[in-house]
Every structure is written in C-alpha cells, then in structure tokens.
C-alpha positions as CSV (number, residue, x, y, z in Angstrom):
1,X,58.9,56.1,27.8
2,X,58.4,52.9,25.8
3,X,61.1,53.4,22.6
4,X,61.5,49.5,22.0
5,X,59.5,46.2,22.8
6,X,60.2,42.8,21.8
7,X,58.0,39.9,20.9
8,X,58.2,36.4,21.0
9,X,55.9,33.3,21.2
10,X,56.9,30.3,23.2
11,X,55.3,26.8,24.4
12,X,52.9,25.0,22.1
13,X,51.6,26.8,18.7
14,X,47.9,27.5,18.2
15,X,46.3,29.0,15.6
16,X,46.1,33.3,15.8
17,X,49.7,33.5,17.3
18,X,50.6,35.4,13.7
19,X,47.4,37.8,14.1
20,X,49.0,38.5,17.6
21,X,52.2,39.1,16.8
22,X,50.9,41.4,13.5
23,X,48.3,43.3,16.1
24,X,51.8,43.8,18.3
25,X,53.7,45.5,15.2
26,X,51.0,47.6,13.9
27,X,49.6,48.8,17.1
28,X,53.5,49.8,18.0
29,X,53.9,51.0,14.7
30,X,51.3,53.7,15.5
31,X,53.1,54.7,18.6
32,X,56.2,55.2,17.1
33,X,57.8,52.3,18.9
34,X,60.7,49.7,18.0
35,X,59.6,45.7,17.9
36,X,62.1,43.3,18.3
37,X,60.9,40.0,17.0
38,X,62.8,37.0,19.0
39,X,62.6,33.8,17.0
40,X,61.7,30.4,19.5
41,X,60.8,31.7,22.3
42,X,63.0,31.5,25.6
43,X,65.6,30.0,23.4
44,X,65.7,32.2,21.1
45,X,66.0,35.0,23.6
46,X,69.1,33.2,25.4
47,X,70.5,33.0,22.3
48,X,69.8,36.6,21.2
49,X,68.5,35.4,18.1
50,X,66.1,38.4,17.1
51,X,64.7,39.9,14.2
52,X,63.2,43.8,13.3
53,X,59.9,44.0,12.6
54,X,57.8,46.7,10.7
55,X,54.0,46.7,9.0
56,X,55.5,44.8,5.8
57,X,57.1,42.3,7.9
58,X,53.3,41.2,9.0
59,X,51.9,41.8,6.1
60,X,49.6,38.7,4.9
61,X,50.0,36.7,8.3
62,X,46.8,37.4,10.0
63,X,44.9,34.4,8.2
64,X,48.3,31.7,8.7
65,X,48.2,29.2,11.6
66,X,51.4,28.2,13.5
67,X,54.0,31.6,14.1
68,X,56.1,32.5,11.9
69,X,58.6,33.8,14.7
70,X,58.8,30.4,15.6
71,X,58.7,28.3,19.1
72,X,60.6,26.0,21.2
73,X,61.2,24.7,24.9
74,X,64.1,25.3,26.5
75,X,65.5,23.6,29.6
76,X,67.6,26.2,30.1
77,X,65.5,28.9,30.7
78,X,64.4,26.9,33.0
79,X,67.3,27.5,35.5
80,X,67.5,30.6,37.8
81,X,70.3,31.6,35.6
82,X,68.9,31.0,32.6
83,X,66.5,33.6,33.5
84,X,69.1,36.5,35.1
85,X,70.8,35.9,31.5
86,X,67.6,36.0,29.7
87,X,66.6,38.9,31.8
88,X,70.2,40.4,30.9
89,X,69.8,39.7,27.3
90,X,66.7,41.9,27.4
91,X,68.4,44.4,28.8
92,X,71.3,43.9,26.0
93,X,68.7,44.4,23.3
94,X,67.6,48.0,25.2
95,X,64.2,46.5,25.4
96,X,61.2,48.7,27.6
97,X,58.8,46.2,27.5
98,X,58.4,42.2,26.5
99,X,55.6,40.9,25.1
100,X,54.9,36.9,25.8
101,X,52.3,35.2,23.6
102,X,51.8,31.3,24.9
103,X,50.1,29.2,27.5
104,X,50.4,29.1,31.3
105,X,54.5,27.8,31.1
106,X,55.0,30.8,29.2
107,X,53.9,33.2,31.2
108,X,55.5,31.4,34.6
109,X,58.6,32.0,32.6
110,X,57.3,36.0,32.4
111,X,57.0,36.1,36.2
112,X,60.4,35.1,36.8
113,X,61.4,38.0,34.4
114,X,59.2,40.3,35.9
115,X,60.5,39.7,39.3
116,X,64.1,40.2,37.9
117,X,62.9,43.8,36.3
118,X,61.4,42.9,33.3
119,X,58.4,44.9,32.0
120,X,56.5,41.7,30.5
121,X,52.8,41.5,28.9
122,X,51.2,38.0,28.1
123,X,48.4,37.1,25.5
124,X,47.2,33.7,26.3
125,X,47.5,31.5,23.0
126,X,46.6,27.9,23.5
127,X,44.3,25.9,22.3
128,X,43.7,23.8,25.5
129,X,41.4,27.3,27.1
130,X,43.2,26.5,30.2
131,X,44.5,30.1,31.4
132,X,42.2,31.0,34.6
133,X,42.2,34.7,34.2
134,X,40.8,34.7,30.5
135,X,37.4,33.5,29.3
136,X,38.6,32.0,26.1
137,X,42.4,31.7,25.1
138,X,43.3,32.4,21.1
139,X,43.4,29.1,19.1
140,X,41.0,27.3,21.0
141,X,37.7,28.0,18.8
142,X,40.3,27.2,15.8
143,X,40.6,23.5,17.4
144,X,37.1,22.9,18.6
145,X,35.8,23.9,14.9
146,X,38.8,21.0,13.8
147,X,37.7,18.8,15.7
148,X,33.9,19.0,15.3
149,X,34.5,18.9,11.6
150,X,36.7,15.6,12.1
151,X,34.1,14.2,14.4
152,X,31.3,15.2,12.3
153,X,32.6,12.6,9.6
154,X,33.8,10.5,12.1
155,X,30.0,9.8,12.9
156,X,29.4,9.2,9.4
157,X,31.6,5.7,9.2
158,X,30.3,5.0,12.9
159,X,26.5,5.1,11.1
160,X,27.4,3.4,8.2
161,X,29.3,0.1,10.2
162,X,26.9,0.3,12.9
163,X,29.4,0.2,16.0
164,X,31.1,2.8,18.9
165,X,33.3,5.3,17.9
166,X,35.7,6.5,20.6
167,X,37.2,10.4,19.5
168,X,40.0,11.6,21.6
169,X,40.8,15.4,21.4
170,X,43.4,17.6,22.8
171,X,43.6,19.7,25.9
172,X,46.0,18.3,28.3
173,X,44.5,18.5,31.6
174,X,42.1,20.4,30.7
175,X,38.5,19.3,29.3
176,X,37.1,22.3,27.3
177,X,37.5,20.9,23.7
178,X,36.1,17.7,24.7
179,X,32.9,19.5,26.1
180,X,32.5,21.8,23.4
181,X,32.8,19.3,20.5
182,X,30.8,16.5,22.2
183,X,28.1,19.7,22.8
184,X,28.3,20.2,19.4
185,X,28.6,17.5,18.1
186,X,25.7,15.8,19.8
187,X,28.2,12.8,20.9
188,X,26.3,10.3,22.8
189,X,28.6,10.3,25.7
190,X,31.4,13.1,26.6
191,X,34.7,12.5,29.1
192,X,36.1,15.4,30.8
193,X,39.3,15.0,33.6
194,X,37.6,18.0,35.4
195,X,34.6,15.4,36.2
196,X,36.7,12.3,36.5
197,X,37.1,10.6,39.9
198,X,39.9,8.1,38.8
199,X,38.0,5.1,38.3
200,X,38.2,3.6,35.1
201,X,36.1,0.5,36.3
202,X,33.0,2.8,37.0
203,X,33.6,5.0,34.0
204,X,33.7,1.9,31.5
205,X,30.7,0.4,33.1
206,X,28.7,3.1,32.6
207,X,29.8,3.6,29.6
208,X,28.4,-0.1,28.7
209,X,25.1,0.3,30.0
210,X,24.5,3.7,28.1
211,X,25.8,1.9,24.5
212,X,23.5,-1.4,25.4
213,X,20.1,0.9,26.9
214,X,20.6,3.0,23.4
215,X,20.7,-0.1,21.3
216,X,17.6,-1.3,22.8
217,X,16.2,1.7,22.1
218,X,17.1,1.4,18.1
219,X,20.0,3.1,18.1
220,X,22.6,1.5,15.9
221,X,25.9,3.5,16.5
222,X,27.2,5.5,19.5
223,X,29.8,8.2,19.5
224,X,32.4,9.4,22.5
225,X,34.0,12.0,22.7
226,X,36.9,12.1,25.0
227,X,39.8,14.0,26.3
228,X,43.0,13.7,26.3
229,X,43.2,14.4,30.1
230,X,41.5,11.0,30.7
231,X,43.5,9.3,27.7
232,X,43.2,5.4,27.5
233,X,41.1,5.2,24.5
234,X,42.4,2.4,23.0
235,X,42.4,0.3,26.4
236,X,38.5,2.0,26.8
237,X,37.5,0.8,23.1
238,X,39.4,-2.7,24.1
239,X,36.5,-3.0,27.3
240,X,34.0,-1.6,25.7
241,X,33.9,-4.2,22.2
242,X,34.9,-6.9,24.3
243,X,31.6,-6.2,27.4
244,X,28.9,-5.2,24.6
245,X,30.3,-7.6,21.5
246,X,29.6,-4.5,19.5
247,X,32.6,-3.2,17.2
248,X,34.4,-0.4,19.1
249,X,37.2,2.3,16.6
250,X,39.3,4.9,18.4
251,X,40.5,8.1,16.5
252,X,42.9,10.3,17.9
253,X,42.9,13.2,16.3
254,X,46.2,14.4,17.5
255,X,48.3,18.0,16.7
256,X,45.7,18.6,13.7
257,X,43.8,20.6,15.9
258,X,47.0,22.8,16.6
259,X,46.9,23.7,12.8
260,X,44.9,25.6,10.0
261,X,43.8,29.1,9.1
262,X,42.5,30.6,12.3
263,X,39.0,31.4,12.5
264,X,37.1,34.8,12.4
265,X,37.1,34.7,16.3
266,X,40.4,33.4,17.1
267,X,41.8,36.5,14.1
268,X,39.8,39.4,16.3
269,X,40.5,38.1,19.8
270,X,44.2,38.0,19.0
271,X,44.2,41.4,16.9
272,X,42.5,43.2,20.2
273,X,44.5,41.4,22.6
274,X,47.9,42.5,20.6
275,X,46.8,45.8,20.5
276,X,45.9,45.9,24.0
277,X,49.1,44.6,25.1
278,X,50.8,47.2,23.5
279,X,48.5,50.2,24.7
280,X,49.2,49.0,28.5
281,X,52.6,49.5,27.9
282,X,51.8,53.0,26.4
283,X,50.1,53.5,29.4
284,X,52.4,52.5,32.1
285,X,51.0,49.0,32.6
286,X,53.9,46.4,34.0
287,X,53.9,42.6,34.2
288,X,50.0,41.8,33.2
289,X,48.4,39.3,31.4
290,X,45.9,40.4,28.9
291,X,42.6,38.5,28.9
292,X,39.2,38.7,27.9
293,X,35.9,38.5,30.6
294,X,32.6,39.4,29.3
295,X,33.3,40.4,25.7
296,X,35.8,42.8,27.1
297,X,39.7,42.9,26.8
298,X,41.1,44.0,30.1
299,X,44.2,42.5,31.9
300,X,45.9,41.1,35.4
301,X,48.5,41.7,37.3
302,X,50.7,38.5,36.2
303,X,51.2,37.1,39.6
304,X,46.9,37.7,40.7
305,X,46.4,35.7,37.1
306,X,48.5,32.7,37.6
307,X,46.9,32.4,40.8
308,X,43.6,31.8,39.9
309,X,41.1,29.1,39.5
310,X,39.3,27.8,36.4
311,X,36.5,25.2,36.2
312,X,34.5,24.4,33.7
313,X,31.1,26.3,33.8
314,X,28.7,24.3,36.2
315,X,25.9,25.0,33.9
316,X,27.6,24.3,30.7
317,X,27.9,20.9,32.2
318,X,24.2,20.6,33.3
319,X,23.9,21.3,29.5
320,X,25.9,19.2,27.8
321,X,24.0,15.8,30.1
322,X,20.9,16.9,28.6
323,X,22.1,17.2,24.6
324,X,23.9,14.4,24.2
325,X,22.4,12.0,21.4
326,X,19.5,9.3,22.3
C-alpha cells in the first residue's frame, strides 16, 4: 500500500520542475495519498526539512520556472553514510515511496537509496537532454527556445557590424542545445563535444577557411554557435579576429537559459511524467526512472537507465551540415 510519498528536486533547476512537482500532488491527491515536500534536495532530506503538500499548495505553479521546493548540492550525501541516514530519514518520515526530479547526479543519488530499501521514482529535469534512457528531458525545449531567441538578435548586431559572432550555450558535456539552436537558428557553423576530436588547431582552422570562402562568396557576417562542452570561446574569437582580420564578439549566454516560464512542451511532458511517476507507485513499480521514447511515457528500471548510452542522432547531424547558413 502506498499511504505517503515525498518529493523533492535536486541538482541544477530547469524550467517545468514546478509542473512536476504539481502533476506529483494532484495525481496523489487522486489516490488518496500523503506528499511530503522536502525542500533542497538531498540536503534538505538529511536535514529533514520537509513540507505537506495538498492541491492549493500547487496551485498557480505550473507556468513558474525554477522549484519552488528549492535545490541544493550536498557533499554529504555524498558519503555512504550520508545516504544510510538519508535512507533512515525516509524511513523517519514513514515514507512508501520517493519521488526524485533532477539530472543524472540525482538519480545516482536514488540508486544508492534504492539499494539501501528505498522505493525511489525519477523524472529527468535538465536542460542539458543528457539522461540516456529519455528522448527529451523537461526544461530542455524551455532553453533551446532561450537561446534561439538570444541568438536570433545576436545575428542582428553581427549583420549590422559586419563581423563573426561566437554564441556559447549550455549543456555541459553534452551537445544538444548547441545542435538544436545552431539548426534553428541557421548559424553558419555549429560545435558539438560529441563531434570533437580534441584539436583546437584543426577546429579553428576550419573554422577560418569557412568565414573567409563565405566572405568571398558576399557574405558579410558569420554566426557560431557553440557548446559549452568545447568552451574556449573567447580564446576561439581571439584566433579567429586575429587569422581573418575580421572583427570576432563572443556572447555567453550563461544560466539564462536555466530560467523563464516553461514552455507548452516542457508544462505537458512534466505534468505526464509526474503523474506517471505516481501511478507506478500505485501499481507496485520500485526504483524506475520515468522517461519518454516515441511520444510515449513509459519508465526503467533505475540501474538498466543509468546504464545506457546516448548519442546524438546520426541523422540529425547529417542535417544540421546541410542547413547551416551560406
């Protein structure tokens, strides 16, 4: 019997955390069952620093960005006994069930629980797209939209001065906003880590050749678009002004994509995921990760989903070589 569940959100925020936790509450609500809201994450739960939640505690969230239960890091947690007291504390707090909305380092953290006991259930929230077992992760169409928008006007100035504009995004190692904005976007060139062999001397070179062929062609500005997995942009920019004599801007665009209303997508992906997560339980499901393959919800067993492998889509690719801006 599930009576009680808690909630929490941990790692870094993204935009449809709130729709999550509100699809948790109301989709318990319906089942008759408890929700313990645990403020900032695995701290908060070592700390036992929890909140009730009902329907009117959720009320008006769905549209907000960031989570209003709140998130942290904590080194602690990271400890094996950091995690028997965090498993304890769920135990304290009579608990069935723990719902774990974040990226992968969240749900490592709801393995270890698992293996002491703990019924767990993830919804991957990140806006990086980087949890193998899931299609698309909640935030990230939030921070490509962001991002496109920023870039969009970004190209505007590079127009108007005439000169190469260098865009980093977000994504950590991970190269899915890059390829999605630079897609849409139409950037001339986009930089991806998954595609990246290491040399910066071969990537700034070609680099060079594509700005100087364009501008023999008549094209007067040139826009890059590149992740945060490569980095360097300011030390690329440097090379690239100094090799073509042609004025060279960066803009990192920085924790603004983390931020903002959520969009339709990001609100319905997290609302069925929530919901899901809470019906598993219901059902007798134990230590999964929700996710989302071929416009369906379904979920993993937590330790077959952190063990998988996620590249970016081979065709995709091909794609984005043949759209970019001449």
């Amino acid at each position: 019997m599930i009576n009680r569940i808690g909630v929490l959100t941990s790692g870094g925020d993204a935009p449809g955390m709130n729709a999550a936790i509100r699809a948790v509450v109301r989709t318990a609500a319906q089942h008759g069952v408890e929700v313990i809201g645990i403020r900032k994450g695995y701290s908060g739960l070592l700390e036992m620093d929890t909140k009730g939640l009902g329907v009117d505690d959720v009320a008006d969230i769905i549209n907000t960005g960031g989570t209003f239960l709140y998130t942290a890091r904590s080194e602690e947690f990271r400890t094996a006994e950091g995690q028997r007291k965090a498993a304890d504390n769920v135990r304290e707090l009579g608990l069935d069930g723990l719902v774990v909305i974040g990226g992968d380092g969240s749900f490592e953290g709801a393995r270890r629980l698992s293996e002491l006991g703990i019924n767990v259930m993830g919804i991957p929230v990140t806006i990086d797209n980087d949890i193998a077992c899931t299609d698309y992760t909640i935030g990230f169409d939030t921070a490509v939209n962001t991002a496109m928008e920023a870039i969009d006007r970004i190209r505007e100035t590079s127009i108007s001065h005439e000169r190469v504009s260098i865009v980093e995004v977000m994504g950590r190692g991970a190269g899915y906003i890059s390829l999605w904005c630079g897609i849409a976007n139409g950037a001339e060139d986009i930089l991806i880590p998954e595609r990246y062999d290491g040399n910066m001397e071969a990537l700034i070179e070609k680099l060079v050749n594509h700005i100087l062929e364009n501008r023999r062609r008549g094209k007067t500005h040139h826009v890059i678009v590149n992740a945060e997995g490569i980095g360097h942009t300011h030390e690329i920019a440097e090379e690239l002004e100094k090799r073509t004599g042609i004025g060279t801007r960066t803009s990192i665009i920085g924790y603004l994509q983390r931020g903002g209303s959520p969009t339709a997508k990001d609100r319905v992906l997290a609302s069925l995921m929530g919901a899901y997560s809470v019906e598993r339980f219901i059902e007798g499901g134990s230590s999964e990760i929700v996710a989302v393959h071929n416009d369906k919800i379904i979920s993993y067993d937590i330790t077959e989903a952190l063990g998988m492998y996620k590249d970016i889509d081979a065709f995709m690719y091909k794609v984005s070589g043949l759209m970019v801006r001449s």
